[in-house]
N, C-alpha and C positions, 0 to 999 in steps of 0.2 A: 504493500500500500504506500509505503514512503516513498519507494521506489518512483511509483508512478504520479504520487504529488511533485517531486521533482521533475520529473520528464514533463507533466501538464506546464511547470514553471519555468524552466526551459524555454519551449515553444509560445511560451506567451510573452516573456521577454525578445525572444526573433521573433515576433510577430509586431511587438512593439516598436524593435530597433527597424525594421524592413518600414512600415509605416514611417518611420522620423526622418527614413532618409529620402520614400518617395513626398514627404511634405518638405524636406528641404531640396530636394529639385525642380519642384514644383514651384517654390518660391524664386530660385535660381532662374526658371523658366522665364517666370511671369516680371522677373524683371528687366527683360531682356527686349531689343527692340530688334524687327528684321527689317533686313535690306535686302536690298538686289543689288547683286554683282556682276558686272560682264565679263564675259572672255567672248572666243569668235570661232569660228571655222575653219577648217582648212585655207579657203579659198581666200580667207578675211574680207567675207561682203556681208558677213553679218552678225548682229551681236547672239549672244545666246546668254540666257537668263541662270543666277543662281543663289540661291535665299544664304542668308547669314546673318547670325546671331551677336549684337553685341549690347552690352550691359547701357542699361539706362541713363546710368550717370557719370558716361563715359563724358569728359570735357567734348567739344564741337572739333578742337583742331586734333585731337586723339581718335575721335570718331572716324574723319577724314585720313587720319594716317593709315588705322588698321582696314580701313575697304578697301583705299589704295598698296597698302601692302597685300591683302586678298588676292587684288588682283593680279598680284605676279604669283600666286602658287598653282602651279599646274594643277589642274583639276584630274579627278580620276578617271574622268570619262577622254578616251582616248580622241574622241573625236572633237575635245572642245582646246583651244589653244587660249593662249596668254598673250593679248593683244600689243603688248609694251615691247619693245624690241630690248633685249638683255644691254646693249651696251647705252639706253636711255637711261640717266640716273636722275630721281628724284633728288634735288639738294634742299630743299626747303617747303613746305607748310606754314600758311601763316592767315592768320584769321583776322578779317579789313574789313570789318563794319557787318554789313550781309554776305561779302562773298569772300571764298577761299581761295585764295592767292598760293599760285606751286611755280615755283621755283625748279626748270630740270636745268640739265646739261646741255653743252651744246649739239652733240649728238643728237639732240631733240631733229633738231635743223637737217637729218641724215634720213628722218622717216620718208616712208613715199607717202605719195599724195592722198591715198586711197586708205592707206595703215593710219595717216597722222588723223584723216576725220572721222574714223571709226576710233580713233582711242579718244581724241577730242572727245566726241558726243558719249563714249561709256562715261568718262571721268565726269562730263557735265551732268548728265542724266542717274550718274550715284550718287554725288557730294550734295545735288540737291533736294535730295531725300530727306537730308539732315535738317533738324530745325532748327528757322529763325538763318536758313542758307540759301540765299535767292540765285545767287553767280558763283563763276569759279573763273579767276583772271588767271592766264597761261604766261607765264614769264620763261625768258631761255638765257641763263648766266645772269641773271637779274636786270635783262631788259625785255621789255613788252613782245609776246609773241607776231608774228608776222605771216601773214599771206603771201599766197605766192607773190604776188603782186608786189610787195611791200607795205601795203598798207596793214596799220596795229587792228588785232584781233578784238581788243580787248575785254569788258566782261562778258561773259554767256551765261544765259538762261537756258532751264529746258526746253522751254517754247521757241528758241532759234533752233529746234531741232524739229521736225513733223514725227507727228506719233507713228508715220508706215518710215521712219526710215529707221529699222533693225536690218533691212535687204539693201545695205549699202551699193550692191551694184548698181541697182534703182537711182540712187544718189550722183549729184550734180553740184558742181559750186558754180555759183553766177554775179558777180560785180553787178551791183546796184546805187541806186542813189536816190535813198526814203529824205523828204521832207515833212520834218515833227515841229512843232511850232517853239518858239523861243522863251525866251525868261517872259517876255511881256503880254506874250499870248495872243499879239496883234499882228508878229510875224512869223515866217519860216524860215528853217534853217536847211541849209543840205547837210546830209552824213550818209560817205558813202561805208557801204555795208560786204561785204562777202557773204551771199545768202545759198546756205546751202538745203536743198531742195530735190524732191522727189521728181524722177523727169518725166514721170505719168502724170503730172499734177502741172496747171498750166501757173506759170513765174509769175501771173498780175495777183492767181490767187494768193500766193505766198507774199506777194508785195504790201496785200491788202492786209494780210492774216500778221505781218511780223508791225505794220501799222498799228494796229490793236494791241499788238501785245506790250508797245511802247518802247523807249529808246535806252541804251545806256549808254551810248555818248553821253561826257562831258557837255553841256550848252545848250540840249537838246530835251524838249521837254513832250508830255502823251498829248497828244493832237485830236484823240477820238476817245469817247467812251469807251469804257474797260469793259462792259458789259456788251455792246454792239457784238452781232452777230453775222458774219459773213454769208447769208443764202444764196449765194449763186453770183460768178463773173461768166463773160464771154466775151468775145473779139468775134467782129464782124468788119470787113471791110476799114481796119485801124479805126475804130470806137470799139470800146472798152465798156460795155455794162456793167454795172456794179451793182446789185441788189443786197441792201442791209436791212436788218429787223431795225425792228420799231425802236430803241434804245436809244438809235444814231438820230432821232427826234425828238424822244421825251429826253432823257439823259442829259444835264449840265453838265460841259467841261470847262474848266478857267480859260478857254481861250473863243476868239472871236470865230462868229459863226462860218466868215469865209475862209477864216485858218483852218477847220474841219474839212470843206469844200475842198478846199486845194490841193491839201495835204495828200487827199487820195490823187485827186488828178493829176497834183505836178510830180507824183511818185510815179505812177503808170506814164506817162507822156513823156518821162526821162526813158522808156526804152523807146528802139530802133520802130517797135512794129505797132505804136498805138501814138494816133494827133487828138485825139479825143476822147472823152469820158464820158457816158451819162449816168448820174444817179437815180437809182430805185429805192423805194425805201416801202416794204413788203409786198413790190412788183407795181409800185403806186409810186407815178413820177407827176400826176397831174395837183400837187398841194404845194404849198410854200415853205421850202425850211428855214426853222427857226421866224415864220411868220414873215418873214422880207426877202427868200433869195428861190426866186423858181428854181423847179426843177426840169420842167419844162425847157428843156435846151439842151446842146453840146459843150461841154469846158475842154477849155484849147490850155496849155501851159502858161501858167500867171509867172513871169520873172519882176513882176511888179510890187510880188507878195513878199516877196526873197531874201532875207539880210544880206 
């Protein structure tokens, strides 16, 4: 009988200690935030997804280290690769207000064209995961990244990236030149932009879409509601239809009603293949926006508007 009082007491302490360890994993768990990780393909045209675990109240520029250290650990899956080219060295992390500032090697400068905006958009599309993390600025030996072009990269959002471009072969970079309205909101400003874009997807919509999403240039301020919705472009014989919801009417923005107007037009009529614009505003162009500016008409390029 004592025997078996012992052995009952036994198993009811491992019955205890197994419970204390599945409540402290559980806790462990549940304090834990996941992310998505990228790596790529053979081919490297597209990203491929993978969850990961890191503790709550990991600081923001520790958070950012260890995703980006993630992503250089080969994965087990034989067919997923590590998008960073080994002789690219991260030198720095550094956390500037909302965005995360990385600092690589020059080597950076050695990726092809195809690898640098596919690791670009992973690093942009994880880091801003993190919260209270809106940009990630790409520096190379601690001066501002660069386009092929020359002109500075500087911050990205995930919204300069289209939610179909994981199929980078898809993917395209195209020199643009968005005007967003100025400090006083009475004028526009040019900022040309390197906009990279889905090549199924026609450039005026991406013109329109990275409009909305607003500017982070330096000098350069949002031109349109934040909330406006893009229903539908097309080109016909170089005019440019535009159809936006209702938002791009009800919707205050601190700036002057023909700085909206423009903003779209003189951004579309900077390319080769469009002299005019006409707005819709939910397939309904016969009302007046903002009560004074028909819409009833064609808008030809305002460099009248222009700082």
């Amino acid at each position: 009988m004592r025997i078996r009082l012992l052995i009952n007491k036994l198993v009811v302490t491992l019955l205890c200690c197994c419970m204390a360890v599945e409540l402290t994993a559980c806790s462990s768990q549940n304090r834990g935030r996941q992310y998505t990780v990228y790596y790529t393909n053979s081919s490297k045209d597209k990203l491929i997804e993978q969850n990961y675990n890191i503790d709550i109240d990991t600081s923001i520029e520790d958070t950012a280290r260890q995703l980006l250290d993630k992503m250089n650990v080969k994965p087990a899956d034989k067919n997923e690769y590590i998008i960073k080219p080994d002789n690219v060295t991260l030198l720095d992390v550094m956390l500037d207000g909302k965005a995360i500032a990385l600092n690589y090697s020059s080597s950076y400068k050695q990726m092809s064209t195809q690898v640098e905006l596919l690791f670009r958009a992973a690093v942009v599309k994880m880091l801003t995961q993190i919260d209270d993390v809106l940009y990630v600025h790409f520096y190379v030996d601690g001066k501002e990244a660069l386009y092929e072009d020359g002109t500075v990269i500087g911050a990205l959002k995930k919204t300069d990236f289209t939610e179909s471009d994981s199929a980078f072969g898809e993917m395209d970079w195209r020199n643009v030149q968005l005007y967003y309205a100025d400090y006083t909101g009475t004028r526009l400003v040019k900022v040309k932009e390197m906009l990279a874009y889905n090549k199924n997807m026609p450039i005026e919509r991406m013109i329109v879409q990275r409009l909305i999403s607003g500017p982070t240039a330096a000098g350069a301020y949002t031109s349109l509601p934040k909330d406006v919705k893009l229903l539908g472009v097309s080109v016909v014989e170089k005019v440019c239809y535009v159809n936006l919801s209702e938002e791009f009417r009800d919707e205050l923005v601190n700036v002057s009603s023909y700085v909206e107007i423009y903003s779209i037009v003189n951004s579309l009529c900077a390319l080769d293949s469009i002299e005019s614009v006409k707005i819709f505003i939910n397939g309904d162009y016969t009302n007046t926006f903002r009560d004074s500016i028909s819409l009833d008409r064609l808008y030809k390029f305002n460099s009248g508007i222009v700082e």
